[in-house]
C-alpha positions as CSV (number, residue, x, y, z in Angstrom):
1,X,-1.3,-23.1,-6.4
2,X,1.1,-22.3,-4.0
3,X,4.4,-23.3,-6.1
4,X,3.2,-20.7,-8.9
5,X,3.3,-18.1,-6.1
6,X,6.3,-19.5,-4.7
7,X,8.6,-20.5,-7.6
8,X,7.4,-19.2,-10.6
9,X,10.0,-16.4,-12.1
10,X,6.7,-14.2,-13.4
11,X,4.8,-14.7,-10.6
12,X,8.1,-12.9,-9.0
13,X,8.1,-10.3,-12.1
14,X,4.2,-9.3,-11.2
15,X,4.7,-9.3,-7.2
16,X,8.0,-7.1,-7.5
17,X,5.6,-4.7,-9.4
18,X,2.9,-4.8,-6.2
19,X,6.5,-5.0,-4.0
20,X,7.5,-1.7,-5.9
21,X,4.0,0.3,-5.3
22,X,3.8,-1.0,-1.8
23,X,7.3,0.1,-0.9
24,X,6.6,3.4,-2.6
25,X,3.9,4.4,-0.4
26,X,5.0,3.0,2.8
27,X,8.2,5.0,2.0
28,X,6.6,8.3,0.9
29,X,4.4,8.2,4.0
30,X,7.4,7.7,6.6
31,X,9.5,10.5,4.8
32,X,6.9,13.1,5.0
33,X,6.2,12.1,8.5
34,X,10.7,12.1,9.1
35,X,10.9,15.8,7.3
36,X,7.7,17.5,7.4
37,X,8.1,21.1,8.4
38,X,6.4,20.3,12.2
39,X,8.0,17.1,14.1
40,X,5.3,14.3,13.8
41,X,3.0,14.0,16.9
42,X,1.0,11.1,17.2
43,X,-0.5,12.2,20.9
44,X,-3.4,13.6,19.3
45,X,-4.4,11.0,17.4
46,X,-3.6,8.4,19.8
47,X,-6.1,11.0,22.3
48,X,-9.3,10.6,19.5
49,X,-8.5,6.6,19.5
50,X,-9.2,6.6,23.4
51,X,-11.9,9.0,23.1
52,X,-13.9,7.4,20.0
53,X,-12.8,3.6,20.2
54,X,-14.3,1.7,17.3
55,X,-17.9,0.8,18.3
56,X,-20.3,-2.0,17.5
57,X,-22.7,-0.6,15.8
58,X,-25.8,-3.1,17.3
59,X,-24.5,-3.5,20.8
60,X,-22.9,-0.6,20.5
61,X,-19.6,-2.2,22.5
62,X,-16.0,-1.6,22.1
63,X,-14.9,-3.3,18.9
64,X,-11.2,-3.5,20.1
65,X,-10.7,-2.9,24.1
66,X,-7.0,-4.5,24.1
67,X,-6.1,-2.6,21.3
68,X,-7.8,0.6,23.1
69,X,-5.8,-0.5,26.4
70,X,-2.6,-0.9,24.7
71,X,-3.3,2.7,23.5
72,X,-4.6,4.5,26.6
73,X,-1.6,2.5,29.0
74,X,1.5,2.2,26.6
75,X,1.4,4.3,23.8
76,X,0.0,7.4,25.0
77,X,2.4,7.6,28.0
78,X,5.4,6.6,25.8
79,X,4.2,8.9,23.1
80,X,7.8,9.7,21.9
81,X,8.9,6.1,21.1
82,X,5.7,6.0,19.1
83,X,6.3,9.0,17.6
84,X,10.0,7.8,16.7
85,X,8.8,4.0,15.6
86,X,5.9,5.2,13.2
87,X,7.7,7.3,10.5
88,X,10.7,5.6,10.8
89,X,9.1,2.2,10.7
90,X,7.1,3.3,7.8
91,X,10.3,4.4,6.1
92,X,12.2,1.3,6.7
93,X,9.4,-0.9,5.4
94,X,9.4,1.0,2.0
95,X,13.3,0.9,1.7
96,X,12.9,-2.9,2.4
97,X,10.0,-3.5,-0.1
98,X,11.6,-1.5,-2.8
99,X,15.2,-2.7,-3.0
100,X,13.7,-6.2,-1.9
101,X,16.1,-6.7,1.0
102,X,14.2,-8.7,4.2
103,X,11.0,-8.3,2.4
104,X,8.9,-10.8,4.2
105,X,10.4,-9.0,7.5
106,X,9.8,-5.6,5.6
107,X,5.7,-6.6,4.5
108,X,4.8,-8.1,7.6
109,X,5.5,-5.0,9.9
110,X,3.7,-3.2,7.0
111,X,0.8,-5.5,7.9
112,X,1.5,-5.2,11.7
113,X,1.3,-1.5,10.9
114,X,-1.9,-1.6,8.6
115,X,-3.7,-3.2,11.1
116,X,-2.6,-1.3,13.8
117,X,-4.5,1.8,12.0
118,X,-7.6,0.3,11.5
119,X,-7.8,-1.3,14.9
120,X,-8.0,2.6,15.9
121,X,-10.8,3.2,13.0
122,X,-8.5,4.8,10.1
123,X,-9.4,3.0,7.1
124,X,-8.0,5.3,4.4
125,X,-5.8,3.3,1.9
126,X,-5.1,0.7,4.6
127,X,-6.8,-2.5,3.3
128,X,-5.3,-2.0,-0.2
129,X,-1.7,-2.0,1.8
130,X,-3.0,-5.1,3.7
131,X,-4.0,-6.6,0.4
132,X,-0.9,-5.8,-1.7
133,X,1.0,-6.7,2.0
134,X,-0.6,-10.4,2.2
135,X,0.1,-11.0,-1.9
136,X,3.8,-10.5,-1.1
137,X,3.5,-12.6,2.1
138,X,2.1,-14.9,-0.3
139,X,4.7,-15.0,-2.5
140,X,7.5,-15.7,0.5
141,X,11.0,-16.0,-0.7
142,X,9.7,-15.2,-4.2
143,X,8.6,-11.8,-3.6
144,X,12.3,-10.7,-3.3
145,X,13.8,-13.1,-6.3
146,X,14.4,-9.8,-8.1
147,X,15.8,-7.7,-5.7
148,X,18.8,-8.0,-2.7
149,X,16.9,-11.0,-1.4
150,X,18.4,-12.8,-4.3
151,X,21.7,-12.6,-2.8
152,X,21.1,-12.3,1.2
153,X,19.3,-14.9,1.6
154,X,21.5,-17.4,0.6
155,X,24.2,-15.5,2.8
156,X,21.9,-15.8,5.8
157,X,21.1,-19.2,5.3
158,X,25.0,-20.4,5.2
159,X,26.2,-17.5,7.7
160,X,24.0,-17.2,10.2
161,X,20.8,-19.5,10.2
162,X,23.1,-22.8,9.8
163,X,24.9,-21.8,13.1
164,X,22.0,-21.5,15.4
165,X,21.0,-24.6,17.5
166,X,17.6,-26.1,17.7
167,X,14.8,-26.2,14.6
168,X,16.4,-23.1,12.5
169,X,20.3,-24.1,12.8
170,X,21.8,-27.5,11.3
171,X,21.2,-29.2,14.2
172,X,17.3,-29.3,15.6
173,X,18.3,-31.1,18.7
174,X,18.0,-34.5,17.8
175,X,21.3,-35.1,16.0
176,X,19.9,-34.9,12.6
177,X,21.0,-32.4,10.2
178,X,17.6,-30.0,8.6
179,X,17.3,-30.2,4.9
């Protein structure tokens, strides 16, 4: 099952379909953010996650106290990285999902992000971006077979990945050459 997701060249036609739509959004959501008439200000939102954390609903228990620590201690006080990293990160995962360049780097900070927004209770269209997300994750190299990925990879693999030491380079410490 996995090869069709992983090799098969209409398996990569359907996924750069999803790759397409998922880009779109992620892309459309970062640019309103980047040139919407008021700078985007996460502050208050990040203010209702602390206030209303997600709650158990028997036990009625914080659902996520990391995630509401991580929140309360780093984001809020560093509110204008966040508010630099989440439209621009949004932006940059559409640009990589649409032209298909890094796309397993590009759909797993898309997941990263999706999940970040419904640890703080925002479902929205979030689980059909964590869906679409996990298909291309799915699909690994495949998912950018018709798109830059096509011609990167191979570059990275020959440039750059063949020249570190240890598992990912040629060598993986024990004399022996990866295949």
């Amino acid at each position: 099952m996995m090869k069709l997701w992983r090799e098969n060249v209409w398996t990569a036609g359907i996924i750069t379909v999803i790759r397409l739509v998922l880009g779109y959004k992620w892309l459309t959501s970062g640019w309103n953010k980047i040139t919407g008439e008021k700078a985007f200000d996460a502050a208050g939102y990040l203010n209702r996650v602390v206030e209303n954390p997600v709650m158990d609903g028997g036990s009625g228990t914080e659902m996520y106290p990391t995630y509401n620590a991580f929140i309360e201690h780093f984001a809020l006080p560093n509110v204008k990285i966040i508010n630099f990293l989440i439209p621009w990160g949004e932006f940059l995962v559409g640009i990589g999902l649409i032209l298909g360049t890094l796309t397993l780097t590009a759909a797993f900070f898309g997941l990263m992000m999706n999940f970040m927004f419904m640890f703080a209770g925002t479902v929205s269209s979030n689980p059909w971006l964590l869906l679409l997300g996990l298909l291309v994750i799915v699909a690994g190299t495949n998912a950018g077979r018709f798109g830059v990925d096509r011609f990167l990879t191979p570059w990275l693999h020959a440039k750059v990945w063949s020249k570190l030491p240890g598992p990912f380079g040629k060598n993986n410490g024990t004399g022996a050459a990866l295949k």
